[in-house]
C-alpha positions in Angstrom: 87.7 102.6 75.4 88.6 106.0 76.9 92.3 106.6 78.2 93.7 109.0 81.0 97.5 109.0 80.1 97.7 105.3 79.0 94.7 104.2 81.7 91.4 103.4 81.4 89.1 105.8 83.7 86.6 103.3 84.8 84.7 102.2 88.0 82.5 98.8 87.9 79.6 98.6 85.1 79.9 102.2 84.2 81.2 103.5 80.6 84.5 104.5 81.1 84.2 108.9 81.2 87.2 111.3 79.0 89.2 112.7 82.0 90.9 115.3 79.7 87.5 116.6 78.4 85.8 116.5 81.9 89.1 118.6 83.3 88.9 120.8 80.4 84.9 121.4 80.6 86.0 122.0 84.4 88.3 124.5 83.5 86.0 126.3 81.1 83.5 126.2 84.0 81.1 124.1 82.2 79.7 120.7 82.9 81.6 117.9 83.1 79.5 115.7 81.9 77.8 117.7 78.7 80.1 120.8 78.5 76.7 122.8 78.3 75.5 123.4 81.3 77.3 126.1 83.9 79.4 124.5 86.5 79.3 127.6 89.0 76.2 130.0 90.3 78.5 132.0 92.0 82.2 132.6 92.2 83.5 129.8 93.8 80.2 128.0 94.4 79.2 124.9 91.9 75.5 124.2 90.9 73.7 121.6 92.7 72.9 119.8 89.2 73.6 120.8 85.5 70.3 122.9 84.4 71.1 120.8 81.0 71.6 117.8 81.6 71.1 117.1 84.7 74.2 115.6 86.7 74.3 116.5 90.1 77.5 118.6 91.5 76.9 118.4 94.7 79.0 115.2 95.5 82.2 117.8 94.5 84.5 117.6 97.7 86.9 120.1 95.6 88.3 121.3 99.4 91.3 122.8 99.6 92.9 121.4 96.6 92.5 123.7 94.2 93.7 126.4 96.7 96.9 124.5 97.2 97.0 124.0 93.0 96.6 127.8 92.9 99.4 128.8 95.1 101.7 126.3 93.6 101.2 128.0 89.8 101.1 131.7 91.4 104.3 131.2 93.3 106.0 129.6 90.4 104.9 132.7 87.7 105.5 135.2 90.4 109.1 134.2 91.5 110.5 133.8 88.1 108.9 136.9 86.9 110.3 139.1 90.2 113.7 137.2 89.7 113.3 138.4 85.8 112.5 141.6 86.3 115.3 142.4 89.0 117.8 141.2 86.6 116.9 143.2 84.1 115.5 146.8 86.0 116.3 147.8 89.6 113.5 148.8 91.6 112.9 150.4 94.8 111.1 148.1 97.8 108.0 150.3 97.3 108.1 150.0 93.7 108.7 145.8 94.2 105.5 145.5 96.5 103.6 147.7 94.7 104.0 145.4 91.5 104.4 141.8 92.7 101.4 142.2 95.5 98.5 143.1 93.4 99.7 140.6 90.8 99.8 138.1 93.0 96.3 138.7 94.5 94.7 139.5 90.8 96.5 136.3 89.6 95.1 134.0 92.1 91.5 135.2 91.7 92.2 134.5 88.2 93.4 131.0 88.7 90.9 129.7 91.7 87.7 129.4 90.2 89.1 127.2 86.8 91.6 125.0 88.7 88.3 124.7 91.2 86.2 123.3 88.1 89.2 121.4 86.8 89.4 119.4 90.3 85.5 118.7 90.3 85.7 117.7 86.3 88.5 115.2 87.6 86.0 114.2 90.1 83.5 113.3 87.7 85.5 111.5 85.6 87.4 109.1 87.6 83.7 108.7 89.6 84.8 109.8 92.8 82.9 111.1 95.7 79.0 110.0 94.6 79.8 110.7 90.8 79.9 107.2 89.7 76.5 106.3 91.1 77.0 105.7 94.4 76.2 108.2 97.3 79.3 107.4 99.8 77.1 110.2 102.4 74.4 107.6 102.8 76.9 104.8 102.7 78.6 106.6 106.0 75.6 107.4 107.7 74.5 103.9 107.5 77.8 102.5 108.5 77.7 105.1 111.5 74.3 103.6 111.9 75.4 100.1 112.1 78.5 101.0 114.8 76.0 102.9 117.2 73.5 99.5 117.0 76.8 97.6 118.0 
Protein backbone atom coordinates (compact mmCIF):
# COMPACT_ATOMS: atom_id res chain seq x y z
CA UNK A 1 0.00 0.00 0.00
CA UNK A 2 1.18 3.59 -1.03
CA UNK A 3 1.71 6.32 1.72
CA UNK A 4 1.47 10.24 1.61
CA UNK A 5 3.37 11.15 4.89
CA UNK A 6 2.12 8.19 6.99
CA UNK A 7 -1.53 8.06 5.00
CA UNK A 8 -2.77 6.00 2.56
CA UNK A 9 -3.95 8.12 -0.69
CA UNK A 10 -7.06 6.17 -1.50
CA UNK A 11 -10.68 6.78 -2.68
CA UNK A 12 -13.24 3.64 -2.69
CA UNK A 13 -12.19 0.48 -4.98
CA UNK A 14 -9.39 2.32 -6.65
CA UNK A 15 -5.49 1.33 -6.10
CA UNK A 16 -4.19 3.62 -3.89
CA UNK A 17 -1.91 6.39 -6.43
CA UNK A 18 2.11 7.69 -5.02
CA UNK A 19 1.34 11.40 -4.19
CA UNK A 20 5.09 12.20 -4.06
CA UNK A 21 5.69 10.77 -7.63
CA UNK A 22 2.41 12.30 -9.10
CA UNK A 23 3.64 15.96 -7.41
CA UNK A 24 6.95 15.38 -8.65
CA UNK A 25 5.88 14.23 -12.34
CA UNK A 26 3.66 17.57 -11.81
CA UNK A 27 6.48 19.47 -11.18
CA UNK A 28 8.66 18.10 -14.06
CA UNK A 29 5.56 18.88 -16.18
CA UNK A 30 4.98 15.45 -17.04
CA UNK A 31 1.98 13.13 -16.48
CA UNK A 32 0.89 12.23 -13.40
CA UNK A 33 -0.17 9.21 -14.00
CA UNK A 34 2.88 7.73 -16.45
CA UNK A 35 5.52 10.49 -16.02
CA UNK A 36 5.70 10.20 -20.02
CA UNK A 37 3.38 12.07 -21.45
CA UNK A 38 3.58 16.24 -21.38
CA UNK A 39 1.34 17.83 -18.81
CA UNK A 40 1.17 21.40 -20.55
CA UNK A 41 0.56 22.40 -24.49
CA UNK A 42 1.19 25.82 -23.66
CA UNK A 43 2.58 27.75 -20.85
CA UNK A 44 0.20 27.60 -18.27
CA UNK A 45 -2.36 25.54 -20.18
CA UNK A 46 -2.54 21.49 -19.35
CA UNK A 47 -3.42 18.93 -22.11
CA UNK A 48 -6.79 17.67 -22.29
CA UNK A 49 -5.44 13.92 -21.97
CA UNK A 50 -1.87 12.44 -21.79
CA UNK A 51 -0.95 11.64 -25.64
CA UNK A 52 0.74 8.43 -23.78
CA UNK A 53 -1.31 7.13 -21.79
CA UNK A 54 -4.17 8.49 -21.95
CA UNK A 55 -5.51 10.12 -18.53
CA UNK A 56 -7.55 12.93 -18.99
CA UNK A 57 -6.37 16.49 -17.44
CA UNK A 58 -9.15 18.26 -17.93
CA UNK A 59 -10.85 17.66 -14.46
CA UNK A 60 -7.56 19.95 -13.12
CA UNK A 61 -9.38 22.83 -11.08
CA UNK A 62 -5.56 24.02 -10.28
CA UNK A 63 -7.32 27.88 -9.91
CA UNK A 64 -5.64 30.19 -8.16
CA UNK A 65 -3.57 27.96 -5.97
CA UNK A 66 -0.58 27.69 -7.48
CA UNK A 67 -0.56 31.50 -7.88
CA UNK A 68 -0.95 31.96 -4.25
CA UNK A 69 1.90 28.99 -3.76
CA UNK A 70 4.04 31.09 -6.07
CA UNK A 71 3.86 34.37 -4.24
CA UNK A 72 4.31 32.68 -0.96
CA UNK A 73 7.98 31.12 -2.14
CA UNK A 74 8.89 34.45 -4.29
CA UNK A 75 8.21 36.75 -1.35
CA UNK A 76 10.02 34.52 1.03
CA UNK A 77 13.49 34.25 -1.42
CA UNK A 78 13.05 37.85 -2.33
CA UNK A 79 12.79 39.39 1.26
CA UNK A 80 15.62 37.47 2.69
CA UNK A 81 17.79 38.01 -0.19
CA UNK A 82 16.97 42.14 -0.26
CA UNK A 83 17.35 42.03 3.61
CA UNK A 84 20.93 40.09 2.76
CA UNK A 85 22.09 42.14 0.38
CA UNK A 86 21.37 45.51 2.26
CA UNK A 87 23.34 44.24 5.11
CA UNK A 88 26.08 43.52 3.31
CA UNK A 89 26.22 46.52 0.21
CA UNK A 90 24.30 49.76 0.26
CA UNK A 91 22.44 50.56 -2.64
CA UNK A 92 20.74 53.41 -4.12
CA UNK A 93 16.61 53.14 -4.54
CA UNK A 94 17.15 52.97 -8.32
CA UNK A 95 19.77 50.43 -7.98
CA UNK A 96 17.28 48.38 -5.28
CA UNK A 97 14.28 48.46 -7.87
CA UNK A 98 16.29 47.80 -10.65
CA UNK A 99 17.48 44.42 -8.94
CA UNK A 100 14.68 43.08 -6.80
CA UNK A 101 11.83 43.98 -9.59
CA UNK A 102 12.98 41.96 -12.52
CA UNK A 103 13.93 39.13 -10.09
CA UNK A 104 10.81 39.04 -8.75
CA UNK A 105 8.89 38.98 -12.06
CA UNK A 106 11.64 36.41 -13.80
CA UNK A 107 11.33 34.36 -10.56
CA UNK A 108 7.69 34.00 -10.58
CA UNK A 109 7.44 32.98 -14.23
CA UNK A 110 9.95 30.53 -13.26
CA UNK A 111 7.93 29.10 -10.35
CA UNK A 112 4.11 29.21 -11.85
CA UNK A 113 4.10 26.71 -14.47
CA UNK A 114 5.84 23.69 -11.96
CA UNK A 115 3.94 24.59 -8.71
CA UNK A 116 0.88 24.67 -11.49
CA UNK A 117 1.74 20.88 -12.47
CA UNK A 118 2.61 20.07 -8.87
CA UNK A 119 -1.07 21.18 -7.70
CA UNK A 120 -2.85 19.11 -10.65
CA UNK A 121 -0.25 15.96 -9.86
CA UNK A 122 -1.73 16.34 -6.20
CA UNK A 123 -5.07 16.29 -7.88
CA UNK A 124 -4.55 13.08 -9.50
CA UNK A 125 -3.34 11.44 -6.76
CA UNK A 126 -5.62 12.04 -3.99
CA UNK A 127 -8.52 11.55 -6.92
CA UNK A 128 -10.01 14.82 -6.66
CA UNK A 129 -12.04 16.74 -9.07
CA UNK A 130 -13.12 13.71 -11.69
CA UNK A 131 -9.59 11.99 -11.37
CA UNK A 132 -10.69 9.09 -9.32
CA UNK A 133 -13.36 8.01 -11.85
CA UNK A 134 -16.02 10.05 -11.16
CA UNK A 135 -17.10 13.24 -13.26
CA UNK A 136 -18.40 15.56 -10.26
CA UNK A 137 -19.51 18.23 -13.64
CA UNK A 138 -22.22 15.69 -14.62
CA UNK A 139 -22.87 14.83 -11.02
CA UNK A 140 -23.78 18.82 -10.58
CA UNK A 141 -25.55 19.24 -13.59
CA UNK A 142 -27.80 16.46 -12.65
CA UNK A 143 -28.26 17.59 -9.13
CA UNK A 144 -29.09 21.20 -10.68
CA UNK A 145 -31.36 19.08 -12.87
CA UNK A 146 -33.15 17.36 -10.03
CA UNK A 147 -33.61 21.03 -7.96
CA UNK A 148 -35.23 22.78 -11.06
CA UNK A 149 -37.80 19.47 -11.42
CA UNK A 150 -38.54 20.25 -7.69
Amino acid sequence: MEHFGSHPVRSGSQSPRNARTAVKRGFLGRCPNCGEGKLFRAYLKPVDECAHCGEEMRHHRADDFPAYLTIFIVGHIIVGAYMSVDQVVDLAMWQQMALWIPMTGLLSLVLLQPLKGGVIGLQWALMMHGFGGIDEDAIAAGALADDKSR
